[in-house]
Each structure stands twice: as C-alpha cells, then as structure tokens.
PDB file with SEQRES, HELIX, SHEET and CRYST1 records, atoms N, CA, C and O in Angstrom:
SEQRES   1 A   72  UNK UNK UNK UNK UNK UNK UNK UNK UNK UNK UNK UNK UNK          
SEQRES   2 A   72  UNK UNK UNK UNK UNK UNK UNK UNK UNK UNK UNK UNK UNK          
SEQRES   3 A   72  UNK UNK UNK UNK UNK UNK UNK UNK UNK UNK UNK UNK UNK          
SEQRES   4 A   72  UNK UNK UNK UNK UNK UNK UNK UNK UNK UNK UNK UNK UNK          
SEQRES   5 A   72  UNK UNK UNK UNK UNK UNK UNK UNK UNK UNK UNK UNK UNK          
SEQRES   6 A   72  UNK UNK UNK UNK UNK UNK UNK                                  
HELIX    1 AA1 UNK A    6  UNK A   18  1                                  13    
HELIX    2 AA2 UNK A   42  UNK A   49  1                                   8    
HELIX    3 AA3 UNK A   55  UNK A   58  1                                   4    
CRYST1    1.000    1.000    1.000  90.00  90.00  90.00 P 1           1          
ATOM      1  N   UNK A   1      -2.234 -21.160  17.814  1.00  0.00           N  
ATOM      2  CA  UNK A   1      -2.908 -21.242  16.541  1.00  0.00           C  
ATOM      3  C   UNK A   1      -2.716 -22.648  16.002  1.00  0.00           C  
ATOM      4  O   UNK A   1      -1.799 -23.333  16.456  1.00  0.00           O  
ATOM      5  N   UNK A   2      -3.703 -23.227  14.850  1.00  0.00           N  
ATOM      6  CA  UNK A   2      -3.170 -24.503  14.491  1.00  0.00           C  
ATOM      7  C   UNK A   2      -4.052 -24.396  13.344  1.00  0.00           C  
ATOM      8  O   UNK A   2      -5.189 -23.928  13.285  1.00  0.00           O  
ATOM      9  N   UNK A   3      -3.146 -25.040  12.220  1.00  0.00           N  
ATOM     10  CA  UNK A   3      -4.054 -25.262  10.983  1.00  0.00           C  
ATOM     11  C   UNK A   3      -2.882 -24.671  10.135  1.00  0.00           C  
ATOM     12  O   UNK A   3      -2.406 -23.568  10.402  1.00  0.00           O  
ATOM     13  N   UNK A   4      -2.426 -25.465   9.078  1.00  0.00           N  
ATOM     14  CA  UNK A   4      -2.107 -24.602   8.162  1.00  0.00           C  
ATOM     15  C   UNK A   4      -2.402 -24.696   6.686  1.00  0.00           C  
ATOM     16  O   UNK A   4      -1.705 -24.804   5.678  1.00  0.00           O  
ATOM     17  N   UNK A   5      -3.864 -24.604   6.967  1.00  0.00           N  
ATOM     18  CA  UNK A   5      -4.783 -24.516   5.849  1.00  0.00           C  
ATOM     19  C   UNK A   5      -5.144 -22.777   5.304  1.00  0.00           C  
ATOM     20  O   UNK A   5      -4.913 -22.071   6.286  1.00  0.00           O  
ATOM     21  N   UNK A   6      -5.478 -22.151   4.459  1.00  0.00           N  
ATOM     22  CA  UNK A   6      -5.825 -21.077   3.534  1.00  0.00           C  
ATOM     23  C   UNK A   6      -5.605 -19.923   5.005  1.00  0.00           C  
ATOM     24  O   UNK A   6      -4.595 -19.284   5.299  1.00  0.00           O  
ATOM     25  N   UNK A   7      -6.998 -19.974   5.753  1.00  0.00           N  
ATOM     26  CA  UNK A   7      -7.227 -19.126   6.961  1.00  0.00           C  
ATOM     27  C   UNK A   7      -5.928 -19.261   8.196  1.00  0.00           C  
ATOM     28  O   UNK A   7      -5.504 -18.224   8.706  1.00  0.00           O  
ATOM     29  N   UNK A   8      -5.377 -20.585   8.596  1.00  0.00           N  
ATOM     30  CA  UNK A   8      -4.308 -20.420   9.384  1.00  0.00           C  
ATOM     31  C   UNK A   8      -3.255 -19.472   8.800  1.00  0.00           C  
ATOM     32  O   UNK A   8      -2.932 -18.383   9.277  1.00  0.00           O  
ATOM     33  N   UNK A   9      -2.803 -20.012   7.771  1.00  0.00           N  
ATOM     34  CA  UNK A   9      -2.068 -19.241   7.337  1.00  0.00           C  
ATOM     35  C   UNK A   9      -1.429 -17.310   6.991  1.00  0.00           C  
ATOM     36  O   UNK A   9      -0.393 -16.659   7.130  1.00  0.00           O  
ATOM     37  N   UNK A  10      -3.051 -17.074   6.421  1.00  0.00           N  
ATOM     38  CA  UNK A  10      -3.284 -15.902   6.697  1.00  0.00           C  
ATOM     39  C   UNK A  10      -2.958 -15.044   7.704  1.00  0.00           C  
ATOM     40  O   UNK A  10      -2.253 -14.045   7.846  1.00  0.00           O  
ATOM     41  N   UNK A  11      -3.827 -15.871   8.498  1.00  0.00           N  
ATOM     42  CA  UNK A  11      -3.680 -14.958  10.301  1.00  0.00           C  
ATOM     43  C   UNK A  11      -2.267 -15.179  10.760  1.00  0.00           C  
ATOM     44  O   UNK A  11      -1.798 -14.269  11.443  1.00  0.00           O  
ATOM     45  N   UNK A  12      -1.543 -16.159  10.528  1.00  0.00           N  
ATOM     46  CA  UNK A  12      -0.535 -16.235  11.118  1.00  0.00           C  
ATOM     47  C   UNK A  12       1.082 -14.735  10.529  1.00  0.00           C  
ATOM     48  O   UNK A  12       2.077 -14.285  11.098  1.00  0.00           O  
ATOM     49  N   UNK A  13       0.412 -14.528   9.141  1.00  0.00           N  
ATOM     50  CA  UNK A  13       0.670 -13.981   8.034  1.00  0.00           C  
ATOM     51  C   UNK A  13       0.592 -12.700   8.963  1.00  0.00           C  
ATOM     52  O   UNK A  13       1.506 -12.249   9.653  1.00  0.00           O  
ATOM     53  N   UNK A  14      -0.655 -12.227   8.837  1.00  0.00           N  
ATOM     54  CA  UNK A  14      -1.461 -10.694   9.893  1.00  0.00           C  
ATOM     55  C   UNK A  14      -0.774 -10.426  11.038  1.00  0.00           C  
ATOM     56  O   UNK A  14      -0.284  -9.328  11.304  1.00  0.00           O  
ATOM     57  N   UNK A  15      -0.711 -11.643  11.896  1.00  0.00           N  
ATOM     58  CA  UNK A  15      -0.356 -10.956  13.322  1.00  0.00           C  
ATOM     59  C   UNK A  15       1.374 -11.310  12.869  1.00  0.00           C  
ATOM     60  O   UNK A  15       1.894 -10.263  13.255  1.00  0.00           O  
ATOM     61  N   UNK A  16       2.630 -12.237  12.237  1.00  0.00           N  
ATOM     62  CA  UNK A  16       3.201 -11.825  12.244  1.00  0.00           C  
ATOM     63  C   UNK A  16       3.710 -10.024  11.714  1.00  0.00           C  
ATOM     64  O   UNK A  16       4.592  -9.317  12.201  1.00  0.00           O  
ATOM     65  N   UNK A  17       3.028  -9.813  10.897  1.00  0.00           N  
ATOM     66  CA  UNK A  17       3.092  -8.744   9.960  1.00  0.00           C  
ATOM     67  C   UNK A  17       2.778  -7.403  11.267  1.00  0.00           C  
ATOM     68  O   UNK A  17       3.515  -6.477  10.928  1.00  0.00           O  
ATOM     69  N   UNK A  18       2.314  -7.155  12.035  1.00  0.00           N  
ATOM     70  CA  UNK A  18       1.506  -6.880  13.336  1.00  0.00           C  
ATOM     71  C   UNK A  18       2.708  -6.977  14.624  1.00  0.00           C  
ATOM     72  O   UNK A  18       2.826  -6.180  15.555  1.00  0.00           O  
ATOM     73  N   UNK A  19       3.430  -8.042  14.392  1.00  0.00           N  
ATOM     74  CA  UNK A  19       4.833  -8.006  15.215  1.00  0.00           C  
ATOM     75  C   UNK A  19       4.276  -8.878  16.509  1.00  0.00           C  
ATOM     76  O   UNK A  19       4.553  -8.559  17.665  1.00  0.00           O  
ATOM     77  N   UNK A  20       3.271 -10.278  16.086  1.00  0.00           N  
ATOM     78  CA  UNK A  20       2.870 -10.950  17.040  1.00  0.00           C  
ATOM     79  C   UNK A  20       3.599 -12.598  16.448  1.00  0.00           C  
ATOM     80  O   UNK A  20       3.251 -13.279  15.484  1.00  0.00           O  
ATOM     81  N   UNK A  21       4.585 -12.815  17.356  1.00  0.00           N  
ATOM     82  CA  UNK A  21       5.854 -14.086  17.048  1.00  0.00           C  
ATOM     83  C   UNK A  21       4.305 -15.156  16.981  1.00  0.00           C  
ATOM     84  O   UNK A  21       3.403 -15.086  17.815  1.00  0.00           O  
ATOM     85  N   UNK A  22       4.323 -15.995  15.909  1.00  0.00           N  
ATOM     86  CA  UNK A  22       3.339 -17.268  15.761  1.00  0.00           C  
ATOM     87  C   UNK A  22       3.618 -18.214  15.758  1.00  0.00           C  
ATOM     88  O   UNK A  22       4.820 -18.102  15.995  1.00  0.00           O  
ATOM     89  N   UNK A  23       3.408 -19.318  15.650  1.00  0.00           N  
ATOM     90  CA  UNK A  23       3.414 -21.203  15.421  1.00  0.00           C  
ATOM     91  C   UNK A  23       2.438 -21.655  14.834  1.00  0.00           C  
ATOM     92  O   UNK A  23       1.370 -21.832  15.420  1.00  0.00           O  
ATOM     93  N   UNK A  24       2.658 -21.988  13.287  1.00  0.00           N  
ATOM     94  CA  UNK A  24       1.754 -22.466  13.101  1.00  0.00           C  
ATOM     95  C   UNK A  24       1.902 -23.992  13.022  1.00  0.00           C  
ATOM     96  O   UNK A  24       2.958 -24.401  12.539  1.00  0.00           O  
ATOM     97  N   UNK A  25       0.854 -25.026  13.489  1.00  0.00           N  
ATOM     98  CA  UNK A  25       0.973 -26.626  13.906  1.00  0.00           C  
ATOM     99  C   UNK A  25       0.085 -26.935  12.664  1.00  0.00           C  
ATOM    100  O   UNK A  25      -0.748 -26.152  12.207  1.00  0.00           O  
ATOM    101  N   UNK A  26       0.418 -28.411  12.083  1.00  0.00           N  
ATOM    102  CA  UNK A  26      -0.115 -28.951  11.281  1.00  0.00           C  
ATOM    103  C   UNK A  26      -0.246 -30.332  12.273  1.00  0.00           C  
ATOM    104  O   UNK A  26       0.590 -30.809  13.041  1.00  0.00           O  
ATOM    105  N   UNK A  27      -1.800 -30.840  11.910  1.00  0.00           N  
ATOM    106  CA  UNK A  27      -1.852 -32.046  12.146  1.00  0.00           C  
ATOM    107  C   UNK A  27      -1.546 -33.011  11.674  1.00  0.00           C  
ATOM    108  O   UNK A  27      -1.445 -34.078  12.280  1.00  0.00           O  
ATOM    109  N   UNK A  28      -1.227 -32.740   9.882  1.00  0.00           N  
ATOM    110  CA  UNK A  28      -1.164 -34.171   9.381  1.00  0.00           C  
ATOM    111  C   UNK A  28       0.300 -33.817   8.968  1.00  0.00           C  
ATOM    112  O   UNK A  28       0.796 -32.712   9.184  1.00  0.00           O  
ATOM    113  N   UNK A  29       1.016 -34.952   8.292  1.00  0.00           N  
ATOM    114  CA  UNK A  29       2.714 -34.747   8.151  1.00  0.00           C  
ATOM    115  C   UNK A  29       2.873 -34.768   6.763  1.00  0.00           C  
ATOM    116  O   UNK A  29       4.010 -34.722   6.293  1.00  0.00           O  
ATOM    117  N   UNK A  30       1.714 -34.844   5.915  1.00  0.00           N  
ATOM    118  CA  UNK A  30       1.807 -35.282   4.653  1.00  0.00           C  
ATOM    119  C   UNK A  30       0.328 -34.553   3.778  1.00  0.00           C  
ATOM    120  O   UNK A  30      -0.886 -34.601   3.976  1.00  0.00           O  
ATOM    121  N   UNK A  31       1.305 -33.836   2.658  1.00  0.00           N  
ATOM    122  CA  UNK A  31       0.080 -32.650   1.788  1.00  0.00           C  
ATOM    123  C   UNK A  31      -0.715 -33.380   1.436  1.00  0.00           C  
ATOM    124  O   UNK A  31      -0.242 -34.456   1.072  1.00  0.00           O  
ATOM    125  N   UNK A  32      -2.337 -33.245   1.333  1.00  0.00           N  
ATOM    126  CA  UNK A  32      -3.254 -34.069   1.040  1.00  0.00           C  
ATOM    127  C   UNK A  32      -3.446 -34.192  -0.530  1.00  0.00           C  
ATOM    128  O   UNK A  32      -3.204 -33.137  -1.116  1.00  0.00           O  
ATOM    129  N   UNK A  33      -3.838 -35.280  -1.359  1.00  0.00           N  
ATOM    130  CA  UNK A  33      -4.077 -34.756  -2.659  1.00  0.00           C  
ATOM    131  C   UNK A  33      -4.392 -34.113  -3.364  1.00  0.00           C  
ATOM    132  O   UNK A  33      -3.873 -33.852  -4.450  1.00  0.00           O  
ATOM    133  N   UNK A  34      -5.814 -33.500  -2.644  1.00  0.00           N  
ATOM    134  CA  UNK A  34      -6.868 -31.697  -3.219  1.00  0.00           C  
ATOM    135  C   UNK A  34      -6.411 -30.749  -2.746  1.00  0.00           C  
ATOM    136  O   UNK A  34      -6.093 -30.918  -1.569  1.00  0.00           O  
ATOM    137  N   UNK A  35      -6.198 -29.660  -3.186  1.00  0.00           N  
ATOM    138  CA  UNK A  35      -6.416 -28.079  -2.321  1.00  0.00           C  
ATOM    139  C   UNK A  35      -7.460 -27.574  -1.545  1.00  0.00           C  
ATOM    140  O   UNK A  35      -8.605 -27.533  -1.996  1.00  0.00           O  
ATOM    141  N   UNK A  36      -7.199 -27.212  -0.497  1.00  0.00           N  
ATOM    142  CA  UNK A  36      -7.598 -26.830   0.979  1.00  0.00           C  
ATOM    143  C   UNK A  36      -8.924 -25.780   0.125  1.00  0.00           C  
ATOM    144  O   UNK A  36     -10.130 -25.881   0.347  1.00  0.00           O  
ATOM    145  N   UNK A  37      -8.345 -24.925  -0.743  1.00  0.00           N  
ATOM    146  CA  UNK A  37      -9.078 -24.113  -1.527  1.00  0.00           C  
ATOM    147  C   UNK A  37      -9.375 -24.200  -2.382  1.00  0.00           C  
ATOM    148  O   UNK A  37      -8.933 -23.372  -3.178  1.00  0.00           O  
ATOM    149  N   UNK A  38     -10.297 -25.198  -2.876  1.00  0.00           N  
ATOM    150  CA  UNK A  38     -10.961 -25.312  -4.307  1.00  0.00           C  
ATOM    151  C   UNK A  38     -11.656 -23.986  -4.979  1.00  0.00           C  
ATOM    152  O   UNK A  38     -11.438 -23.879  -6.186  1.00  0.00           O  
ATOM    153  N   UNK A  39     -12.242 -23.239  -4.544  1.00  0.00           N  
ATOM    154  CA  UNK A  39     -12.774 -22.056  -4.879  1.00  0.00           C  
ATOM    155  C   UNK A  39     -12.106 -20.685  -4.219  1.00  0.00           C  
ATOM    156  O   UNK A  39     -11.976 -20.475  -3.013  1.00  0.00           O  
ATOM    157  N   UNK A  40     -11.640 -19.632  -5.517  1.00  0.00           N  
ATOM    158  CA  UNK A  40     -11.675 -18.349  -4.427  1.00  0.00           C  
ATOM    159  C   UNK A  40     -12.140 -17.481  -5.011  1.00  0.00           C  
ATOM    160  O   UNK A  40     -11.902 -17.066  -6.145  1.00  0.00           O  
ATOM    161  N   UNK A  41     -13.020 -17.072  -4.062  1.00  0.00           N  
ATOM    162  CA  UNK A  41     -13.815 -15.868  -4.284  1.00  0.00           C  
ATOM    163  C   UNK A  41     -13.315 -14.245  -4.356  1.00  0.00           C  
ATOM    164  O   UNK A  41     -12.252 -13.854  -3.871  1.00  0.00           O  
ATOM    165  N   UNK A  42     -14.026 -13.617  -4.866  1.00  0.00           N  
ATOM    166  CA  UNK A  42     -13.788 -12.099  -5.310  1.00  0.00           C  
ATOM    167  C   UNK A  42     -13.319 -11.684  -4.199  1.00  0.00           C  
ATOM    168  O   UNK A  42     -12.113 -11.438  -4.215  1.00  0.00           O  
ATOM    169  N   UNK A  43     -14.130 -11.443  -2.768  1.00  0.00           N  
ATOM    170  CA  UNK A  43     -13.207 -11.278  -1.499  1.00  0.00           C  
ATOM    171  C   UNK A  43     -11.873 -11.876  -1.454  1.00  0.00           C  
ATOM    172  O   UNK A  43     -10.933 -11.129  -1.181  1.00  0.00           O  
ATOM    173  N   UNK A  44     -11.740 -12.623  -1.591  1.00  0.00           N  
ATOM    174  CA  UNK A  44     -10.802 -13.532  -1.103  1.00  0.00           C  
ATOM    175  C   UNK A  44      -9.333 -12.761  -2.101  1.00  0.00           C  
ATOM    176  O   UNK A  44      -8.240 -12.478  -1.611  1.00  0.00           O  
ATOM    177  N   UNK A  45      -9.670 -12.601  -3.300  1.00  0.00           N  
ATOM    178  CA  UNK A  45      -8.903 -12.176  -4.102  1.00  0.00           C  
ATOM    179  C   UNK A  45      -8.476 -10.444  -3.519  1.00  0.00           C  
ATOM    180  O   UNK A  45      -7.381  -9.936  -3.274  1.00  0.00           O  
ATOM    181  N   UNK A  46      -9.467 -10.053  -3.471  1.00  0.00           N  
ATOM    182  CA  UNK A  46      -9.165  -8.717  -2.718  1.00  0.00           C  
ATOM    183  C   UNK A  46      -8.329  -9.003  -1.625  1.00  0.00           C  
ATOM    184  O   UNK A  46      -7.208  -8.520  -1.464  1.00  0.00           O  
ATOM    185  N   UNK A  47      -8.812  -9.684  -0.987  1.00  0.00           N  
ATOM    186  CA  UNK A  47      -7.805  -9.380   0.336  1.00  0.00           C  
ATOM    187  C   UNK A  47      -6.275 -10.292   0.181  1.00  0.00           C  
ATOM    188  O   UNK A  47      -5.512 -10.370   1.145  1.00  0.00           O  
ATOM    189  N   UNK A  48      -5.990 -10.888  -1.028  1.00  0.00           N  
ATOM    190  CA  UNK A  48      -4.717 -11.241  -1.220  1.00  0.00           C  
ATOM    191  C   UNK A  48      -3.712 -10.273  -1.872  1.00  0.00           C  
ATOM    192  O   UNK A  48      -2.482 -10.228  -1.883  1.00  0.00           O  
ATOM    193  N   UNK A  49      -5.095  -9.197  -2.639  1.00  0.00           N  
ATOM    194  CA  UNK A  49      -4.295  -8.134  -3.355  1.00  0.00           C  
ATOM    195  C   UNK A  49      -3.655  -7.063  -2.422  1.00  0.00           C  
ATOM    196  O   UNK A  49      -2.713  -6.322  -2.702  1.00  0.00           O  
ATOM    197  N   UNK A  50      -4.424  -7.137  -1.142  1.00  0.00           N  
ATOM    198  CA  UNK A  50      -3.922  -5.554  -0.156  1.00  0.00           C  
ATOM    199  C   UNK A  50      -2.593  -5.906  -0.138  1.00  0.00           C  
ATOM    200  O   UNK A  50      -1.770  -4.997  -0.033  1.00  0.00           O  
ATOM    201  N   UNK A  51      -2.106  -7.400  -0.243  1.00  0.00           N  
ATOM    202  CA  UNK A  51      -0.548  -7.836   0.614  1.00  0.00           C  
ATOM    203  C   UNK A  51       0.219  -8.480  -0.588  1.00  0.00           C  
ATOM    204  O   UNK A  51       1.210  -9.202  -0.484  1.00  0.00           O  
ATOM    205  N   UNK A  52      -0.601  -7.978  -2.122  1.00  0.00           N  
ATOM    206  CA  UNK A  52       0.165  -7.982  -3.121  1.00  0.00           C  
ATOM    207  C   UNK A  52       0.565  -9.292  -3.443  1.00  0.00           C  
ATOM    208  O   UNK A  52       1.699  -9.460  -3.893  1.00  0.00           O  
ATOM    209  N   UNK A  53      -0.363 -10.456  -3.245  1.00  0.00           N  
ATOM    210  CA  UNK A  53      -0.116 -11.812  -3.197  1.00  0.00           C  
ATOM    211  C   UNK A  53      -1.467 -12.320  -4.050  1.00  0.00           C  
ATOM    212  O   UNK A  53      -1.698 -13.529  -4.020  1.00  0.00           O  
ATOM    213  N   UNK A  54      -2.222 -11.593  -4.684  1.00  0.00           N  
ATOM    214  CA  UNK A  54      -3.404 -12.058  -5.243  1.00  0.00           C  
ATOM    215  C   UNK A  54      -2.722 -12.855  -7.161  1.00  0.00           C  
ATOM    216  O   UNK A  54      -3.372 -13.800  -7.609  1.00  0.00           O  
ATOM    217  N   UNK A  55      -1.598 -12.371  -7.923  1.00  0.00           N  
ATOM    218  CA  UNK A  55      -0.802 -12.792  -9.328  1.00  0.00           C  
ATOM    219  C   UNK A  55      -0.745 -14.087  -9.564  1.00  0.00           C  
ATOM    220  O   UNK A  55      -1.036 -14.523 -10.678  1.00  0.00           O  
ATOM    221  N   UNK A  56      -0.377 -14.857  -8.594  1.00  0.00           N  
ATOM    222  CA  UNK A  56      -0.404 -16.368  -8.833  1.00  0.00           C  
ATOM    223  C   UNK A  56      -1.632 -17.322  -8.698  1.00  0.00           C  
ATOM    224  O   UNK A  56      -1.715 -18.509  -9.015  1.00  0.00           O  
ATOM    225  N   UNK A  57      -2.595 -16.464  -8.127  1.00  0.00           N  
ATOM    226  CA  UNK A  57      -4.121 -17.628  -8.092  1.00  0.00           C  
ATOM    227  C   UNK A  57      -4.893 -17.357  -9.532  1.00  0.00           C  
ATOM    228  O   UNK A  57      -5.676 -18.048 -10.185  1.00  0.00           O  
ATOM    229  N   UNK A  58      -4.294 -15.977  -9.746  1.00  0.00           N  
ATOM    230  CA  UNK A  58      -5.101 -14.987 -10.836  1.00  0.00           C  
ATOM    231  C   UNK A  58      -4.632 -15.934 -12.242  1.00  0.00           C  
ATOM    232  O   UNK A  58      -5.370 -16.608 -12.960  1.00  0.00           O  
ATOM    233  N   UNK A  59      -3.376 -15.756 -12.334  1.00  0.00           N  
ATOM    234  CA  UNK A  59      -2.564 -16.406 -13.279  1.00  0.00           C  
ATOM    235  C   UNK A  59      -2.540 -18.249 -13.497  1.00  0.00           C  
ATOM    236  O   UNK A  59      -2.795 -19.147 -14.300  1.00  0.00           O  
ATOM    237  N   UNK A  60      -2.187 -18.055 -12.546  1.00  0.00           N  
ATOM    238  CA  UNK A  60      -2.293 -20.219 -12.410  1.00  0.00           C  
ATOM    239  C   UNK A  60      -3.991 -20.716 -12.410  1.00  0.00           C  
ATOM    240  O   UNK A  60      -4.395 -21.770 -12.899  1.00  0.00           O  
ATOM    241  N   UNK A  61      -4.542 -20.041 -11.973  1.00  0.00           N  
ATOM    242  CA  UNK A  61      -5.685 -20.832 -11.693  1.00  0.00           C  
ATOM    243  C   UNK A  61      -6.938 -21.024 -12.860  1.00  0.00           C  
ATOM    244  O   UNK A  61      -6.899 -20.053 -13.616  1.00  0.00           O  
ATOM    245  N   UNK A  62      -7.874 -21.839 -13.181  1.00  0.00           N  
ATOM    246  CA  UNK A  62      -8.870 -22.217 -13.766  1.00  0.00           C  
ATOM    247  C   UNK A  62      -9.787 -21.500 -13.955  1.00  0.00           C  
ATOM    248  O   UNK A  62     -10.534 -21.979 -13.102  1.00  0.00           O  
ATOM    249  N   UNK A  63     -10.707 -20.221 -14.673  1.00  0.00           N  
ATOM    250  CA  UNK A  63     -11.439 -19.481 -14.149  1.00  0.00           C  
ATOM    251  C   UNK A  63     -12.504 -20.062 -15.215  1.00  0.00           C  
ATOM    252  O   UNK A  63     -12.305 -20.547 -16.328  1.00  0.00           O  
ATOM    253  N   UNK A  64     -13.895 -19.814 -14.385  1.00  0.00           N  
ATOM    254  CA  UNK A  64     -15.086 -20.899 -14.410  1.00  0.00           C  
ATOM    255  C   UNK A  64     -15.761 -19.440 -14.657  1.00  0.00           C  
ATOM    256  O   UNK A  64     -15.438 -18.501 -13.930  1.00  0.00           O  
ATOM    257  N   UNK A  65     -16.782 -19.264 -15.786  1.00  0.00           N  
ATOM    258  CA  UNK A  65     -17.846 -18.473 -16.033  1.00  0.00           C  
ATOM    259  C   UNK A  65     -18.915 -18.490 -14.970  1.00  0.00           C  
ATOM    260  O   UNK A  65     -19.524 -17.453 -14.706  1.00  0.00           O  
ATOM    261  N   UNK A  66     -19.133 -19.470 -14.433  1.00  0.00           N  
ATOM    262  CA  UNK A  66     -20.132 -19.744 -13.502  1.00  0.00           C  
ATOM    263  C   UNK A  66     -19.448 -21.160 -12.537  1.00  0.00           C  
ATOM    264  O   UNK A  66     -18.661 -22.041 -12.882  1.00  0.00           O  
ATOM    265  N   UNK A  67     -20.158 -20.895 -11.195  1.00  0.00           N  
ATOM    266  CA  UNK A  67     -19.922 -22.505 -10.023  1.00  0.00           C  
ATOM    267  C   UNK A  67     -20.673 -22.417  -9.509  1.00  0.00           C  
ATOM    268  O   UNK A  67     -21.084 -21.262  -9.403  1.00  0.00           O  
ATOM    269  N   UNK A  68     -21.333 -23.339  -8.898  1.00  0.00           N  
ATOM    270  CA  UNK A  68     -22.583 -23.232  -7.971  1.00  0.00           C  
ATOM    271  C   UNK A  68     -21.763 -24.492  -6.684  1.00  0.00           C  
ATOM    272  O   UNK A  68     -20.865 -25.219  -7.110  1.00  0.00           O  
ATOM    273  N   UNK A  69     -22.028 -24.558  -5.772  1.00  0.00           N  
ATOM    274  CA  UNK A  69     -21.286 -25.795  -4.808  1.00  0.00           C  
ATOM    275  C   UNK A  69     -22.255 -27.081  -5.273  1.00  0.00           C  
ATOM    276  O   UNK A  69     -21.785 -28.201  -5.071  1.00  0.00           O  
ATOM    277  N   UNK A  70     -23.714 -26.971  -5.947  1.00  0.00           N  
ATOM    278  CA  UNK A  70     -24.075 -28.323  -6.352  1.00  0.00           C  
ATOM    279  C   UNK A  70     -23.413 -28.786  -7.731  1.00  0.00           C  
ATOM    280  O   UNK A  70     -23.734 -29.803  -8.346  1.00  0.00           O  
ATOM    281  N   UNK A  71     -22.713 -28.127  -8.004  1.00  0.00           N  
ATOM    282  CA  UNK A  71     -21.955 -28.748  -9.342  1.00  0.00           C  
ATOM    283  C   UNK A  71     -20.615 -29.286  -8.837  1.00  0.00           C  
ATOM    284  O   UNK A  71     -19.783 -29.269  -9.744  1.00  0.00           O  
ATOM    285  N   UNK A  72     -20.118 -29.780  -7.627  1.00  0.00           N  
ATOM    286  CA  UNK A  72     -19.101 -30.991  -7.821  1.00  0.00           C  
ATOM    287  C   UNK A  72     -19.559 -32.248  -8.091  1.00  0.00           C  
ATOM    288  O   UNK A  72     -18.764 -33.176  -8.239  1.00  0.00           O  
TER     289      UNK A  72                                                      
END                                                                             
C-alpha cells in the first residue's frame, strides 16, 4: 500500500481492523501546507461515523451552506 493521504489511511485502518498486518509508505518526509481533504462529504462523514471517528471533522471543521469545486 502507499499513500498516507485520507483513502490510504482508511484502508490501511479496514484491513488492519480485518487482521491484515499493513505499511503504510509516505513519499514525501514533510506535511504539506493544505489538507489532503479540503472537502468532506455526507458519505464520507457516514463512513467515519460506522468507526465512531466522524466528532472531530464535525466539530473542528468550517461548515459552508453551499460549495461548488468552481468556487476555489
């Protein structure tokens, strides 16, 4: 596996959880200035809630009445 961006993470998350030993590799050595995840979506929130990890994006994060991706 490699990436330990939003989706690496996850999966690595799943199949340990699943009882599959992982590695996850980063290419770069140093956190970039933006988040990997500028937007999260209603899915996205769901599926952080099954593993009871959805409180801190909910809580910390910025919530926008509306986004469209042509509005950066």
């Amino acid at each position: 596996m490699a990436g330990a961006g939003p989706v690496g993470l996850r999966l690595a998350g799943e199949l340990r959880l699943a009882g599959v030993a992982t590695t996850v590799l980063e290419r770069t050595t140093e956190r970039g200035p933006f988040t990997r995840g500028l937007g999260v979506h209603a899915r996205t929130v769901e599926v952080l809630a099954m593993r009871g990890a959805a409180d801190i994006p909910l809580e910390r994060g910025r919530k926008m009445p509306q986004w469209h991706w042509g509005m950066l």
